[in-house]
MARTORLO-15013 format. One line per 5 residues: number of its first residue (from 1); their letters; for each residue x, y, z of C-alpha. Coordinates in steps of 0.25 Angstrom, whole numbers, plus 5000, padded with zeros to 4 digits. Layout:
NUM) a) X Y Z; ...
! end
This chain:
1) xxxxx) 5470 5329 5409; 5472 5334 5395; 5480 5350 5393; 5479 5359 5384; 5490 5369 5385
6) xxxxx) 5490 5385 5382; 5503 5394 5380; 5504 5406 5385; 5495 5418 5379; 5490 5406 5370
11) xxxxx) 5476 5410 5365; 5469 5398 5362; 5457 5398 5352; 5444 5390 5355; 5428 5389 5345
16) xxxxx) 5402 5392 5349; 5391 5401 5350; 5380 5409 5356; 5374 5424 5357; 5365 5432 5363
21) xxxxx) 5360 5448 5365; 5371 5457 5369; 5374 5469 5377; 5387 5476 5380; 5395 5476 5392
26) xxxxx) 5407 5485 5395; 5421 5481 5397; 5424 5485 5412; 5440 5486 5408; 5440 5492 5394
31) xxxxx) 5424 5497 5391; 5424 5490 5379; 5411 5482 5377; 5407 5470 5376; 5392 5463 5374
36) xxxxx) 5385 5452 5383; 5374 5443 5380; 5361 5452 5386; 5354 5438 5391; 5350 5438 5405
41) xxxxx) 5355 5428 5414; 5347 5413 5416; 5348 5410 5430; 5343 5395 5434; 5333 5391 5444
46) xxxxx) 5337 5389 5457; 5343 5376 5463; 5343 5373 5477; 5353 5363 5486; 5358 5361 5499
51) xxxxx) 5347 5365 5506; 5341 5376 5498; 5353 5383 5491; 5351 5390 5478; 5358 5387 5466
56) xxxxx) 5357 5393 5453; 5364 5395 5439; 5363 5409 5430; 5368 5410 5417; 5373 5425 5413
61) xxxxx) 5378 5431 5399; 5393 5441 5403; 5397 5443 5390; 5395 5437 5375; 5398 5422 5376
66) xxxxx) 5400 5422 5391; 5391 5417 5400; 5391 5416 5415; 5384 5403 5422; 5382 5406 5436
71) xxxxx) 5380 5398 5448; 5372 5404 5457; 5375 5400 5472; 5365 5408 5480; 5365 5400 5493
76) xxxxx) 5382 5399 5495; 5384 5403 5509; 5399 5399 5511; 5409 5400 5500; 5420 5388 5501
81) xxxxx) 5415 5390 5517; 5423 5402 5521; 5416 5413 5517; 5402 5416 5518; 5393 5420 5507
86) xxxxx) 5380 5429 5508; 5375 5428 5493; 5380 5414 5489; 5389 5415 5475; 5390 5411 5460
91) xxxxx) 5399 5401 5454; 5401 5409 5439; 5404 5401 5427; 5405 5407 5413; 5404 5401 5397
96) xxxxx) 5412 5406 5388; 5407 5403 5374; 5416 5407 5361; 5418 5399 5350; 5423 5389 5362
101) xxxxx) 5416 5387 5375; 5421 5390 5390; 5417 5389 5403; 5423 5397 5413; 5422 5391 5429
106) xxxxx) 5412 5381 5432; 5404 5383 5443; 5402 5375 5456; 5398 5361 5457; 5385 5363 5464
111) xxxxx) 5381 5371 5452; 5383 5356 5443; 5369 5357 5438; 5364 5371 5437; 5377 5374 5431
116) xxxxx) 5378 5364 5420; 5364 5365 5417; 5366 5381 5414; 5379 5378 5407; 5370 5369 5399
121) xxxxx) 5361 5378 5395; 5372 5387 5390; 5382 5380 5381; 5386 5363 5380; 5394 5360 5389
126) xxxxx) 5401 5351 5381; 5404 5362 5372; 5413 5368 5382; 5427 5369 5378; 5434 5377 5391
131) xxxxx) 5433 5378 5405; 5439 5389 5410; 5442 5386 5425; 5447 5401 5431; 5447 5394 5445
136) xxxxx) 5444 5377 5449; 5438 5382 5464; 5425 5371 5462; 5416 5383 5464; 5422 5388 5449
141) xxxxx) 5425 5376 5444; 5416 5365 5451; 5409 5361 5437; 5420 5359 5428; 5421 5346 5430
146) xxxxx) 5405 5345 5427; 5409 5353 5413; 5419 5345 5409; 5411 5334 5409; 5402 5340 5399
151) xxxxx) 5413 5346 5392; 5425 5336 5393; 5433 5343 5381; 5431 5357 5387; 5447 5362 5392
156) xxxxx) 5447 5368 5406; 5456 5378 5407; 5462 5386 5418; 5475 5389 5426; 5486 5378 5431
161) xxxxx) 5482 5378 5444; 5466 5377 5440; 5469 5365 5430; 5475 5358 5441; 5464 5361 5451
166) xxxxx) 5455 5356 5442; 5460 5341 5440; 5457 5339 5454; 5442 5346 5451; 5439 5336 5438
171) xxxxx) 5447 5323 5441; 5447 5321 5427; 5454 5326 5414; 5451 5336 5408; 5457 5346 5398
176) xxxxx) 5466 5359 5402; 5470 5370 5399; 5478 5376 5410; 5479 5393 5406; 5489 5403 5411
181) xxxxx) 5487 5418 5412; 5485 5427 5397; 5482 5414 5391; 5469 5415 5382; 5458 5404 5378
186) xxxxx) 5451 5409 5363; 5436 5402 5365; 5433 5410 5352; 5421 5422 5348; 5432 5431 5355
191) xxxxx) 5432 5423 5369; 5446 5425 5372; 5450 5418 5387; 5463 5423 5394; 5465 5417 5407
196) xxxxx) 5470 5427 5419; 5479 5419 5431; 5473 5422 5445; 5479 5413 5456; 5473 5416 5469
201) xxxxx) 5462 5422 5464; 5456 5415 5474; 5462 5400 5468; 5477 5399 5465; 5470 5392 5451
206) xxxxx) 5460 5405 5448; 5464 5412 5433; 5453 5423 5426; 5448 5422 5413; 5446 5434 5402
211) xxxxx) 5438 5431 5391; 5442 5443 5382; 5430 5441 5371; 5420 5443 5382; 5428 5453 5391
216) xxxxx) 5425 5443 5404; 5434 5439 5413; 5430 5427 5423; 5439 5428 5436; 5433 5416 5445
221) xxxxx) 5433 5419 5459; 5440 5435 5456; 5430 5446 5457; 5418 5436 5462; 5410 5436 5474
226) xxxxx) 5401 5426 5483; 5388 5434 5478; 5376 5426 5471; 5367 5434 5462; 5360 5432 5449
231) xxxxx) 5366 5446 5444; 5377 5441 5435; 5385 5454 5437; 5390 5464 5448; 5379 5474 5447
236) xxxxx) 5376 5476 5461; 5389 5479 5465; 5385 5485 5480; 5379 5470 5482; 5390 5462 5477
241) xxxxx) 5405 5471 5482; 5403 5464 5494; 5403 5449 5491; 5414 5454 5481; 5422 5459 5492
246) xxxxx) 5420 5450 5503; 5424 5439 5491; 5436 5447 5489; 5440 5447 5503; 5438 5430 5503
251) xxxxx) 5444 5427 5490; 5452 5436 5484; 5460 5443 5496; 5467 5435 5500; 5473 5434 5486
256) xxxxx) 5475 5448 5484; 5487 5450 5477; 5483 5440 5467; 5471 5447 5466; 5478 5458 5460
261) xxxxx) 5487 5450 5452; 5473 5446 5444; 5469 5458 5443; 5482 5463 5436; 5479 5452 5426
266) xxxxx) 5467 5457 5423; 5469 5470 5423; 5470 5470 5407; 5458 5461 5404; 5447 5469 5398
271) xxxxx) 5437 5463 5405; 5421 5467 5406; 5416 5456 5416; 5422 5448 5427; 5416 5435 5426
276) xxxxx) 5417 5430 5442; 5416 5416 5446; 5407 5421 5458; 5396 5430 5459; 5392 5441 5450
281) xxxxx) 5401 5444 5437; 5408 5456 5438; 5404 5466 5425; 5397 5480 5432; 5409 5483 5441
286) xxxxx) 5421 5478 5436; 5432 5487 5439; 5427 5492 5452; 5426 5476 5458; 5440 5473 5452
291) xxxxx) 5445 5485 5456; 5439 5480 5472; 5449 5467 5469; 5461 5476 5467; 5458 5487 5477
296) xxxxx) 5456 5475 5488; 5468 5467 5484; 5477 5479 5484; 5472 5484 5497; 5474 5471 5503
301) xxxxx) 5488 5469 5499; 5492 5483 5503; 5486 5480 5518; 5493 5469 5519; 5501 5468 5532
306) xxxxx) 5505 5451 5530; 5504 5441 5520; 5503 5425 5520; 5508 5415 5511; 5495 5406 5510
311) xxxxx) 5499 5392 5506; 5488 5383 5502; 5486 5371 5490; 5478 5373 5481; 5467 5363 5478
316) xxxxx) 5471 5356 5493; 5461 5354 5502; 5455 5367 5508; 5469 5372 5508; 5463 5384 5497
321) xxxxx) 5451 5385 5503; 5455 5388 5518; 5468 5394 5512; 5459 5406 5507; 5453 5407 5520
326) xxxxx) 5465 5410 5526; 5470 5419 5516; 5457 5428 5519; 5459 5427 5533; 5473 5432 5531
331) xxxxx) 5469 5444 5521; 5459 5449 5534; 5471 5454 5541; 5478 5461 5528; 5486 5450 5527
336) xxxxx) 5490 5444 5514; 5489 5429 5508; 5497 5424 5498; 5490 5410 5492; 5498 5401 5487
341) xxxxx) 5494 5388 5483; 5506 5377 5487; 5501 5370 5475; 5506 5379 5466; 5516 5386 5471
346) xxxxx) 5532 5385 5471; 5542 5384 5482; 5548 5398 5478; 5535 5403 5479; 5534 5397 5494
351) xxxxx) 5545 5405 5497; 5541 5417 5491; 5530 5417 5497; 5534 5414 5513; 5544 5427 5513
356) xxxxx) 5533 5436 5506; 5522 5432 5518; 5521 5435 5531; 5517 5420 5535; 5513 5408 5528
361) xxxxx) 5499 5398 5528; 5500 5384 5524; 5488 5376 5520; 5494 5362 5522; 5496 5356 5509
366) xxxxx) 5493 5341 5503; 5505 5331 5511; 5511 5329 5496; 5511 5337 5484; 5517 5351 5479
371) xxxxx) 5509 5360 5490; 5516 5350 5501; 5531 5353 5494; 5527 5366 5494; 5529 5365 5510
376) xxxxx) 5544 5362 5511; 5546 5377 5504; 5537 5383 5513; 5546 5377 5525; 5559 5384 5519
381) xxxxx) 5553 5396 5516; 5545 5399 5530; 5561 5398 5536; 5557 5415 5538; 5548 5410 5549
386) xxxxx) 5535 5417 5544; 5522 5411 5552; 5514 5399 5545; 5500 5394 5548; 5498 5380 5542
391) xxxxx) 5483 5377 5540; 5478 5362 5534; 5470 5363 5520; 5461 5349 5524; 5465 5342 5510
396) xxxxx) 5467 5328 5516; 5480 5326 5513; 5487 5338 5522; 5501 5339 5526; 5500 5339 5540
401) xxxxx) 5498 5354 5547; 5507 5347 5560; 5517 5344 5551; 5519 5357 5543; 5518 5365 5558
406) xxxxx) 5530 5356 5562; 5537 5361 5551; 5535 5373 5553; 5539 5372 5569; 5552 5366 5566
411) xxxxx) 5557 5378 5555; 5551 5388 5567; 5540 5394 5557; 5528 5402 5566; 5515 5396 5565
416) xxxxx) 5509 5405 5573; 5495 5401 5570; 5489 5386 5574; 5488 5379 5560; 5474 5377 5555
421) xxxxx) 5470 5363 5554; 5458 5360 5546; 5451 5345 5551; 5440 5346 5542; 5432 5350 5529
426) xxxxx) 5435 5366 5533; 5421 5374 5536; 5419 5387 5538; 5425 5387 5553; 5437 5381 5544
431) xxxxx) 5438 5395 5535; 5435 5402 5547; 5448 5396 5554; 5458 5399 5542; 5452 5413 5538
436) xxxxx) 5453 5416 5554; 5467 5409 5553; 5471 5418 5541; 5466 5432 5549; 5474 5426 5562
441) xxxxx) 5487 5423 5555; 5484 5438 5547; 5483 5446 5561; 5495 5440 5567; 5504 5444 5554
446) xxxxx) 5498 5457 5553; 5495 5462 5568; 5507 5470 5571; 5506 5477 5559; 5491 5480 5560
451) xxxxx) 5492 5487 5571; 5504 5493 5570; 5497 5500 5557; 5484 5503 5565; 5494 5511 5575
456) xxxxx) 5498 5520 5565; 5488 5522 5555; 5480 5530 5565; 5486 5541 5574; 5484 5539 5589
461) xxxxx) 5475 5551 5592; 5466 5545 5583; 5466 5531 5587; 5463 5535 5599; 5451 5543 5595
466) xxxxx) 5445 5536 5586; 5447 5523 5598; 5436 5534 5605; 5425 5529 5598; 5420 5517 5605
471) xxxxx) 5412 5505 5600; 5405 5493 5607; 5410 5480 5612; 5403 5469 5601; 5404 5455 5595
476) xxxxx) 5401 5452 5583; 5398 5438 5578; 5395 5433 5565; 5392 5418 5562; 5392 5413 5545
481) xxxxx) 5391 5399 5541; 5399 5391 5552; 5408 5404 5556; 5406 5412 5567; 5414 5425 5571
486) xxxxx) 5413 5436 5581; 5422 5448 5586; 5423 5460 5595; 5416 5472 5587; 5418 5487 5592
491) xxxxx) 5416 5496 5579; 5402 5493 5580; 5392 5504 5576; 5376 5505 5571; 5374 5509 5558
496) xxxxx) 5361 5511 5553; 5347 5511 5559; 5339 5504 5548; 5343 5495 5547; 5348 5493 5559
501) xxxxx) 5364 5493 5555; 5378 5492 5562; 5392 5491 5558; 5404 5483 5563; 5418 5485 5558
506) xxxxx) 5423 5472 5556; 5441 5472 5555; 5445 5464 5542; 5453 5453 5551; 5440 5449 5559
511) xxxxx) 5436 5434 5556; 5422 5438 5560; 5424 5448 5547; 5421 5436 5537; 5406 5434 5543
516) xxxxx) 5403 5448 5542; 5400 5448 5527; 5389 5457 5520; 5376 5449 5525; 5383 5441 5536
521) xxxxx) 5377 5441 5550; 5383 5445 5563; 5380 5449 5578; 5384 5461 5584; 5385 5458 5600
526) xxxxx) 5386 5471 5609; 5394 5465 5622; 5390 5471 5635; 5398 5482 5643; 5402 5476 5655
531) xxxxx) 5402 5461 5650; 5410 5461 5638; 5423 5457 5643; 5421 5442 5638; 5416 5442 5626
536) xxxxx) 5426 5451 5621; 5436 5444 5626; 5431 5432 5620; 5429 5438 5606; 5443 5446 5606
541) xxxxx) 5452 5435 5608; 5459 5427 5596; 5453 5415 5592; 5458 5405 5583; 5455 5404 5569
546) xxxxx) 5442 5397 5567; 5440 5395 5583; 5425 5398 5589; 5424 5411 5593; 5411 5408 5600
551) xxxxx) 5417 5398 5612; 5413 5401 5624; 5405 5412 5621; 5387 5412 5624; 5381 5416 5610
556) xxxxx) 5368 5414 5604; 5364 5413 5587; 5357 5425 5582; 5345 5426 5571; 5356 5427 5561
561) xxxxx) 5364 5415 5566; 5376 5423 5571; 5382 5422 5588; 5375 5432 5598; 5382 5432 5610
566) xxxxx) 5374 5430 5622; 5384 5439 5632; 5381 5451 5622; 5374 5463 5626; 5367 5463 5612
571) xxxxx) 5367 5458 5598; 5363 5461 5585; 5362 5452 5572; 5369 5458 5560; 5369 5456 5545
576) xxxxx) 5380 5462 5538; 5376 5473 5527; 5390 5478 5522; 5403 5480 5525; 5412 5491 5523
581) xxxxx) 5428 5488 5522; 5438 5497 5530; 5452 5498 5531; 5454 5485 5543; 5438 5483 5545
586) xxxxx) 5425 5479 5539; 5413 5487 5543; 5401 5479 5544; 5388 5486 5542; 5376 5476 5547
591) xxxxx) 5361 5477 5548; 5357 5474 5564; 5345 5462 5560; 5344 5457 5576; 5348 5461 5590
596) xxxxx) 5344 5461 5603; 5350 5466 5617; 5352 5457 5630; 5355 5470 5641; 5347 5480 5638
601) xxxxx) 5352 5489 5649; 5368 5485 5646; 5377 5493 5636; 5387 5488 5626; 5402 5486 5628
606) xxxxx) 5411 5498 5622; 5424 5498 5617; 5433 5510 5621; 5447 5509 5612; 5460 5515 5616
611) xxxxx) 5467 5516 5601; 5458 5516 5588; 5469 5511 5578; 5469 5496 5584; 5460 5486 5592
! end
């Protein structure tokens, strides 16, 4: 593979091209303008595969020389299986053409023909002098390979770790230029590109790019959502903030503190458009949407009570994939993640790392290479006795989970969680298992502190008023994709009467929170008085991450697929309408679309409380 090198602050000059109508744009950091091509976007015809689902490309002008191509996945359900989607997503990809020509992400490989047919249509391919790769996750850069056979002299470009990732992607040579942050690409006609580091967000290799000519700058997965629509930009913002916070909560949680670390090197960019590498581009509301990103980060790092060291390798298996899962599951109980990619890291690092966090996860790295030296420092380093939970990352060639827990064993390190072992190509139970693992690992580190702050944030008098109000005895199940979840519900309450409407509040640790999404469906069950003994039993107890919460228990499918229990005094079917965020719970308002009741005559089970600041 051929290098091409670049110094530090090096401004590189590059030398085409084409114009249209224009119309001004605002700068949403300075309120300088700018002008935009005035075409309307050309959105393809619709393709269907698998059964029906709907594929599409639209092609969009952001600013002059800058064009967005834009895969159009309407019918994603699942995204990398462990979380669901209600609007499907976009795969954004962007042409940048000065007096040189770039292409900034590539798509995703199921988009080889519509994508390459709009690109087509656009410039020449082999024209193309660079390809900017802000992030090598295939879903952003699945067709680089595709252009690089059109293009073979084009120079991809992008971060260490990303250059690296990417050999593995291509399998043949192909010209490099690996960039590090404040460098600048000059593509000509004003085009400047000056490349922003942004490990961790969400990919260790993920780095932003500014074009200064055009005042866009193109973030990959930052500042996206799972949301398909053929409105280029975020104008209905009440539609879109919730995808854009539940992809927060997935993604970039658990990479808080990194989040704010990009947003610091941002924060002097002069920037009009955020160019996102999913769903709509971000130009109508700017400021407040970033402002989200900092305002969550900070408030999750305040709250939290514990943290993890997560040790994963990168571009091993499912070890980033299932790593993330966990992270999320961790970040549920205020508990923070550290990521750090064993690929990457050093040993001081390791050690660092191990005395600033409250326990350790190990994805089980490759039997040889640097992520299984990387091992022998953790060893010394875990000599303080914090707890670890070893989890296997299904890459083939795994250092054995028996071997690492005897280790462990011997230097008396607590494993106070059984270690997660993955048999098979991991589904959605999979993800299920390691975000439910994460929450799990997350309670235990943070309980005594939990309640101990629920004891003295409220005074007694009031905690035992406020414990007056009494609620009903339910369970609420929920069933998406292959998951199903259920919970004992008591803050319980109807809302509306057209439509028929409740609410729920939902605690943030919950599993069965992740399937109670804005559209997803659920089943309220009122449990009888007098005959509600078992099933809250059964439904209070611990289960083990991933385990069947169902077992043993008589339930039937409703109309909208989801567990009706049959020893339930009545039921109804549920879709989630909105959610509102509190403190420590999520409020689910949901519409009532099914119900019936078994015992007329019998009444529902009530809950009388005791002390309000604590279950």
């Amino acid at each position: 593979m051929a290098g091409l090198s670049l110094g530090e602050g090096a401004l590189f000059s590059a030398s085409t091209h084409r114009t249209g109508r224009r119309r001004s744009i605002i700068s949403a950091k300075s309120g300088s303008s700018f002008t935009i091509a005035a075409e309307r976007s050309k959105i393809s015809g619709i393709e269907k595969i698998q059964g029906g689902k709907r594929l599409q490309t639209q092609v969009s002008p952001v600013a002059p020389s800058v064009t967005t191509l834009r895969s159009l996945d309407w019918d994603r359900d699942r995204f990398d299986i462990e979380f669901g989607l209600q609007n499907g997503t976009t795969y954004n990809s962007y042409i940048i053409e000065g007096d040189q020509l770039a292409i900034i992400d590539a798509s995703h490989e199921k988009f080889r023909f519509q994508y390459l047919a709009a690109l087509k249509e656009q410039i020449d391919p082999a024209t193309i002098n660079y390809v900017i790769a802000n992030h090598t996750e295939p879903d952003h850069s699945g067709l680089i390979p595709e252009i690089l056979k059109l293009a073979p002299d084009a120079v991809v470009v992008g971060s260490k770790v990303c250059i690296q990732f990417l050999q593995n992607l291509v399998l043949t040579p192909f010209k490099s230029m690996v960039v590090k942050g404040g460098e600048k690409l000059d593509l000509g006609k004003g085009h400047v590109l000056e490349f922003v580091m942004a490990p961790n967000l969400h990919w260790p290799d993920t780095m932003f790019t500014f074009d200064h000519g055009s005042k866009v700058l193109f973030t990959c997965d930052a500042f996206g959502m799972h949301y398909c629509s053929t409105a280029t930009y975020d104008e209905d913002l009440m539609t879109i903030e919730p995808h854009y916070r539940f992809y927060y909560d997935c993604l970039m949680k658990p990479n808080a503190r990194s989040v704010l670390v990009g947003l610091k090197r941002v924060k002097d960019l002069d920037f009009a458009v955020i160019a996102t590498g999913h769903g709509p581009l971000l130009r109508y509301n700017v400021p407040e949407l970033m402002s989200k990103y900092e305002n969550w980060s900070k408030q999750a790092l305040e709250k939290q009570l514990a943290s993890v060291a997560v040790l994963y390798v990168s571009d091993y298996g499912y070890s980033d994939r299932l790593s993330q899962t966990f992270a999320r599951g961790l970040t549920k109980t205020d508990t923070g993640a550290q990521m750090i990619d064993l690929n990457s890291t050093d040993s001081q690092e390791i050690v660092e790392s191990v005395a600033r966090n409250s326990a350790v996860f190990l994805m089980t790295p490759p039997s040889t290479g640097p992520a299984n030296a990387a091992i022998s420092t953790l060893y010394a380093a875990l000599k303080t006795k914090k707890p670890v939970l070893i989890a296997e990352s299904y890459g083939g060639d795994d250092e054995p989970v028996d071997t690492i827990l005897q280790r462990f064993v011997e230097l008396g390190i607590p494993t106070p969680l059984p270690a997660l072992r993955v048999k098979e190509t991991p589904t959605e139970s999979t993800y299920q298992q390691f975000e439910e693992a994460g929450t799990d690992l997350g309670q235990l580190l943070s309980q005594k502190k939990v309640i101990e702050a629920k004891k003295t944030q409220m005074p007694v008098n009031v905690a035992k008023a406020i414990a007056r109000v009494s609620g009903g005895i339910y369970v609420v199940t929920a069933f998406k994709g292959s998951t199903k979840g259920a919970m004992i519900a008591s803050w319980v309450s109807q809302a509306s009467f057209k439509p028929l409407g409740i609410t729920i509040a939902v605690a943030k640790d919950r599993a069965i929170e992740s399937l109670m999404q804005v559209g997803d469906n659920f089943v309220l069950n009122c449990l009888e008085e007098g005959n509600s003994t078992k099933l809250m039993k059964h439904f209070l107890k611990r289960f083990p991450p991933g385990a069947d919460r169902f077992e043993g228990v008589e339930w039937t499918v409703g109309k909208n697929s989801c567990p009706i229990l049959v020893d339930a005094l009545a039921y109804l079917e549920c879709t989630v309408v909105t959610r509102m965020e509190v403190s420590d719970h999520w409020i689910i308002y949901a519409h009532a679309t099914e119900g019936s009741v078994s015992k007329p005559d019998a009444r529902t089970a009530v809950h009388h409380r005791k002390i309000g600041n604590y279950y």
